[in-house]
C-alpha positions as CSV (number, residue, x, y, z in Angstrom):
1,X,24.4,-2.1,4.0
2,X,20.8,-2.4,3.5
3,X,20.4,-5.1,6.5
4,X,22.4,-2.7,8.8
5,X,20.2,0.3,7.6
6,X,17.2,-1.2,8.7
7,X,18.4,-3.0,11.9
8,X,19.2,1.0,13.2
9,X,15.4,1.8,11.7
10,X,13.8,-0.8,14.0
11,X,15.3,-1.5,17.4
12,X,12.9,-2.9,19.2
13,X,12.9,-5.9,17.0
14,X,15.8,-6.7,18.3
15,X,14.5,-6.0,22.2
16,X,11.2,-8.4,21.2
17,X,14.0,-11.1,20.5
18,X,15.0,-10.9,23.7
19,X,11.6,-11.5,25.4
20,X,10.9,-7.9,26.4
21,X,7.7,-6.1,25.5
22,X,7.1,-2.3,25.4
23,X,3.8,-0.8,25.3
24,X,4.7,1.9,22.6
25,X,4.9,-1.0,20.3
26,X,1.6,-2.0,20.7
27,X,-0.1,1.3,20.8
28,X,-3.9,1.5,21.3
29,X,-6.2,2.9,18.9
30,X,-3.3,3.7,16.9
31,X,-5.4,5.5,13.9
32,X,-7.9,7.3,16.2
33,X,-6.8,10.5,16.4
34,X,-5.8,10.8,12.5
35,X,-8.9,12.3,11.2
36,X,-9.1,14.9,14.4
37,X,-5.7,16.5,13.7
38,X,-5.9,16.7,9.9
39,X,-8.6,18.8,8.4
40,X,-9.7,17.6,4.8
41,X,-8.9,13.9,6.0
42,X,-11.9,11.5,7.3
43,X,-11.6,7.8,7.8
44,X,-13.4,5.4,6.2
45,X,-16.0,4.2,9.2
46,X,-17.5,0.7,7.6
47,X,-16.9,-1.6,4.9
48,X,-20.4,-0.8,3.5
49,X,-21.4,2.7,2.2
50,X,-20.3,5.8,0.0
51,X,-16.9,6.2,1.7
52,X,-15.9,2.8,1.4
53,X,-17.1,2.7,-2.1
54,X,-15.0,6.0,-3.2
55,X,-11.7,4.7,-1.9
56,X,-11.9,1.2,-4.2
57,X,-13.2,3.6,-6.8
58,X,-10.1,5.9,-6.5
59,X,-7.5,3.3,-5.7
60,X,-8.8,1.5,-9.0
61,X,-9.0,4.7,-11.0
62,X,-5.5,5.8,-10.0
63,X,-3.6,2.3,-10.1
64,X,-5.6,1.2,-13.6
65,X,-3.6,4.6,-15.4
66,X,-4.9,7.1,-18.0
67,X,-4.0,8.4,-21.5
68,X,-2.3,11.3,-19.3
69,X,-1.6,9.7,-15.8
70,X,0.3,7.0,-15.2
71,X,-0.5,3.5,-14.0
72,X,0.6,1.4,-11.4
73,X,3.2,0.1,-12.9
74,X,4.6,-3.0,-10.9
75,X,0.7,-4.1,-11.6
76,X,0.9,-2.9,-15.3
77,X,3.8,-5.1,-15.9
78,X,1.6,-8.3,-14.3
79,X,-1.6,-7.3,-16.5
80,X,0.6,-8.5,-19.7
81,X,1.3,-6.7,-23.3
82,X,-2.3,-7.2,-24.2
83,X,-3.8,-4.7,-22.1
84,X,-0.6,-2.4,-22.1
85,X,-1.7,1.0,-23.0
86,X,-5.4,0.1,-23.6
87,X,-6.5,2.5,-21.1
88,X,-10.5,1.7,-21.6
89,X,-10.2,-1.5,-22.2
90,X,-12.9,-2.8,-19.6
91,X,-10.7,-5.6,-18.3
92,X,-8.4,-2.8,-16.7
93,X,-10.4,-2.0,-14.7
94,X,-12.4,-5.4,-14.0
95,X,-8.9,-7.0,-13.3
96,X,-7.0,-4.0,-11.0
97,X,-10.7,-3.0,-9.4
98,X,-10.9,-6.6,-8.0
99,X,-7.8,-6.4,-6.1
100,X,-8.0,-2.6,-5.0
101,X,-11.4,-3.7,-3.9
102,X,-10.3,-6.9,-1.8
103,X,-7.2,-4.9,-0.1
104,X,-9.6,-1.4,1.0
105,X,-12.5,-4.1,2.4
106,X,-9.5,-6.3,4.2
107,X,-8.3,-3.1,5.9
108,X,-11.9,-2.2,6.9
109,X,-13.2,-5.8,8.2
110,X,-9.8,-6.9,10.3
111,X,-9.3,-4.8,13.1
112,X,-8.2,-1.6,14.6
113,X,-5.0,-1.9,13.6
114,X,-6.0,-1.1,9.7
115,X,-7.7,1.7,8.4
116,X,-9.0,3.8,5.1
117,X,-8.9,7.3,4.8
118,X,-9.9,9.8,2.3
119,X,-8.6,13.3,1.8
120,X,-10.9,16.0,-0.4
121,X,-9.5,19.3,-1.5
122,X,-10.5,22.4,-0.4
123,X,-14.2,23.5,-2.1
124,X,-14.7,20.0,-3.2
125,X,-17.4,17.9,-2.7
126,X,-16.0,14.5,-3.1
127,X,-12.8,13.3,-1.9
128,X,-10.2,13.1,-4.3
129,X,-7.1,10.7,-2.9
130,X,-7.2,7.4,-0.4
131,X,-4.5,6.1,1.9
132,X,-4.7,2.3,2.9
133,X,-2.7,2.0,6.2
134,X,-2.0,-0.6,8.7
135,X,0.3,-0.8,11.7
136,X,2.3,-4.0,12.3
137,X,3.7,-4.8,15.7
138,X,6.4,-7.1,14.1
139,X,7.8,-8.7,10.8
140,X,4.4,-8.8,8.5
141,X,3.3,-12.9,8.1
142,X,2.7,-13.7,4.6
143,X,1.1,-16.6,5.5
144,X,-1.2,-14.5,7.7
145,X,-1.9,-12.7,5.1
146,X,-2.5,-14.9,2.9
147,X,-5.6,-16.5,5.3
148,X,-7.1,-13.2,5.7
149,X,-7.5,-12.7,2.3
150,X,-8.5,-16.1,0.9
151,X,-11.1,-15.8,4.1
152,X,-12.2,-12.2,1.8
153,X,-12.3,-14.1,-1.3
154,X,-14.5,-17.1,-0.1
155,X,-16.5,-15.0,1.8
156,X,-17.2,-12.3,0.0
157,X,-15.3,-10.7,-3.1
158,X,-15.0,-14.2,-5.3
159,X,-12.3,-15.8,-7.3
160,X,-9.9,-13.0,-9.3
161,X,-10.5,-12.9,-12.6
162,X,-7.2,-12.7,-13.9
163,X,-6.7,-14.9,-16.8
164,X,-4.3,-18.0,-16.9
165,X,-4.1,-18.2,-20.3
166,X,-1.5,-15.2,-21.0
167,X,0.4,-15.8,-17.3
168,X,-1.7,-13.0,-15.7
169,X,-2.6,-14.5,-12.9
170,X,0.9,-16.2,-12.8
171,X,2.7,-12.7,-12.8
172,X,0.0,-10.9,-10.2
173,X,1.5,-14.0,-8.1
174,X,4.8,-12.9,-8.2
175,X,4.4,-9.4,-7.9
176,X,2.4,-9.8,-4.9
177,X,5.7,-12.7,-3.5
178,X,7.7,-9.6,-4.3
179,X,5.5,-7.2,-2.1
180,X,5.9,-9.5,0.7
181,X,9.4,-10.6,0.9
182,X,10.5,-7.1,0.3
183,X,8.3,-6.1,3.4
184,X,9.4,-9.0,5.1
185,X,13.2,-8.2,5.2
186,X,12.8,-4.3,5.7
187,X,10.3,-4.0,7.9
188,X,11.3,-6.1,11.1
189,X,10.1,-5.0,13.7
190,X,6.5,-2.9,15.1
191,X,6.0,-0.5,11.8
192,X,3.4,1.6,9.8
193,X,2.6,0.1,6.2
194,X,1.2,2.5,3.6
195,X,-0.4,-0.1,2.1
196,X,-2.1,2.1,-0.7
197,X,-1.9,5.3,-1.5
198,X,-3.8,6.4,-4.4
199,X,-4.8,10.0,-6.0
200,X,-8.1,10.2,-8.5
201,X,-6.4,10.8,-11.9
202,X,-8.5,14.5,-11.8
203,X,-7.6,15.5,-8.5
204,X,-3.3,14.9,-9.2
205,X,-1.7,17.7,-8.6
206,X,-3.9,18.9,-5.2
207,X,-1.5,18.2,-2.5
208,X,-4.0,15.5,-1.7
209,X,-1.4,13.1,-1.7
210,X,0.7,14.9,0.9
211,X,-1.8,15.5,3.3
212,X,-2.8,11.8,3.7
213,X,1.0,11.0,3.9
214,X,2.1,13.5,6.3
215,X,-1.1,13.0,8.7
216,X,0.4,9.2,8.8
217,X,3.8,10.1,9.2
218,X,2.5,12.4,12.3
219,X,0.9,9.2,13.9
220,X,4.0,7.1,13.5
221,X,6.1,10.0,15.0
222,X,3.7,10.1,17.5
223,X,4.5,6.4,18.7
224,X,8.0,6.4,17.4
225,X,7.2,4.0,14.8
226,X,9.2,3.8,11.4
227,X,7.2,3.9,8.4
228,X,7.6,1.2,5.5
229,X,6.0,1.4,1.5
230,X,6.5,-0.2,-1.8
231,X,6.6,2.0,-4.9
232,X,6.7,1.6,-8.8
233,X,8.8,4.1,-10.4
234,X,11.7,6.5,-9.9
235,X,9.1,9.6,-9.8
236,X,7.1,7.8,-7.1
237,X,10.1,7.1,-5.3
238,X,11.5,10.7,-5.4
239,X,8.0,11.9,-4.4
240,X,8.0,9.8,-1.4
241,X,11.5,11.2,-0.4
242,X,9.9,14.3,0.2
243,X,7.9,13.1,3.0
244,X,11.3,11.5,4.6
245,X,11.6,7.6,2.6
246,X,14.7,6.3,1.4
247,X,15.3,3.2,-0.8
248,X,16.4,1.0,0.9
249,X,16.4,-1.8,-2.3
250,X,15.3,-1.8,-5.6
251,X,13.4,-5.0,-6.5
252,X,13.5,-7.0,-10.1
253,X,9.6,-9.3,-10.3
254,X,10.4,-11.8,-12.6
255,X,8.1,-14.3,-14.2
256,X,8.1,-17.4,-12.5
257,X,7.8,-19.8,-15.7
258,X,9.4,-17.4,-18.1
259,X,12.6,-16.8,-17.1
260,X,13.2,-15.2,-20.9
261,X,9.7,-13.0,-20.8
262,X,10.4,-9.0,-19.3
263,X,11.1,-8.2,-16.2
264,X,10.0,-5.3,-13.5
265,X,13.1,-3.8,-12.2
266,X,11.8,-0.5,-11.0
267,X,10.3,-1.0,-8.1
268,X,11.4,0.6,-4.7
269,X,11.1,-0.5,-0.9
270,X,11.2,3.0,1.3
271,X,11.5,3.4,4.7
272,X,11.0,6.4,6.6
273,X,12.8,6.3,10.4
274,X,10.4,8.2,13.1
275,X,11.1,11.8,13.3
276,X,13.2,12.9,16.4
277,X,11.4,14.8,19.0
């Protein structure tokens, strides 16, 4: 049901098959016209500088959790029982910052096709949310992937600093092997990835979250792409319906090496078809 679901959600994969190219799968300057069309929303314009600097900082902020805001919690589950609920714990934030960090400065050094933007509330003077985003013109490549960011972390970030010892970095492995095969099989063909999409634990409850969302849902309609996102949790999930998602399969992370140790189970691959003009 799922396969058939996301065959009707991306024909032209199945016209790339067949040799043929379009040119609204490969828009131009896909992102450039975000930040015009949605007041409060800017886009990150360098890897270096304040603005790329605030969206690690909130990505981190928001993904590491709070005493009264939940964490990421696909990357929650991968940080282990000893940091579980230790909300100033340094290594939170040492540990999640690193890979919020290597994912914003990927989507700013690689190309046009990926960008960073930053939404700020009305009568504030920083911005308070950030939306990682990158558009795909076919099935994403973990391998790819993979190059690009091992090319971040020799060049620039530095080994993670997940530890071995308690199957950290073993369990950040699998989550991020989860990411991709679920993106993989749902997202086929030319797409829009939310990649990140992260609210400052102060600002929740702003609407900053649905104005990133539904200035990236107005580009995709714009080119007629689908959109595609992973999310932790059934109240991220239902949030993400509101902007036109479904589930399209809910994905158990396991522990490679400890087939008895916890799993994740609540984790959500979405897809949102483009909006009918």
């Amino acid at each position: 049901r799922h396969e058939h679901r996301t065959r009707r959600l991306f024909p032209c994969a199945e016209r790339q098959n067949m040799g043929l190219r379009f040119s609204r799968v490969h828009p131009p300057g896909v992102w450039d016209d975000l930040e015009a069309s949605s007041p409060g929303v800017r886009r990150v314009p360098s890897a270096v500088g304040r603005d790329a600097d605030a969206a690690a900082d909130i990505t981190t902020r928001s993904f590491a959790g709070t005493a009264t805001c939940a964490p990421e919690l696909l990357l929650d589950w991968a940080l282990g029982e000893e940091l579980k609920g230790k909300w100033d714990h340094p290594d939170r934030a040492k540990h999640i910052g690193w890979s919020m960090r290597l994912a914003t400065q990927a989507a700013l050094r690689h190309g046009p096709r990926r960008a960073v933007f930053l939404a700020t509330a009305p009568g504030a003077s920083e911005p308070g949310a950030a939306c990682t985003v990158r558009f795909l013109p076919g099935k994403i490549s973990a391998s790819a992937e993979g190059w690009m960011y091992l090319w971040e972390i020799l060049m620039r970030s530095g080994s993670p600093p997940f530890d071995a010892k308690n199957g950290m970095s073993r369990r950040m492995q699998a989550a991020e092997d989860a990411i991709n095969a679920a993106h993989a099989k749902h997202a086929p063909g030319p797409h829009v990835n939310v990649q990140l999409m992260a609210v400052a634990p102060e600002c929740q409850g702003k609407k900053l979250c649905s104005l990133l969302m539904r200035a990236v849902s107005k580009v995709a309609d714009k080119h007629g792409l689908p959109c595609y996102l992973e999310t932790s949790g059934l109240r991220n999930a239902r949030i993400y319906e509101r902007f036109g998602y479904e589930t399209v399969e809910r994905v158990v992370v396991r522990d490679p090496k400890k087939p008895d140790a916890p799993t994740y189970d609540d984790f959500y691959a979405m897809v949102r078809p483009p909006a009918r003009s």
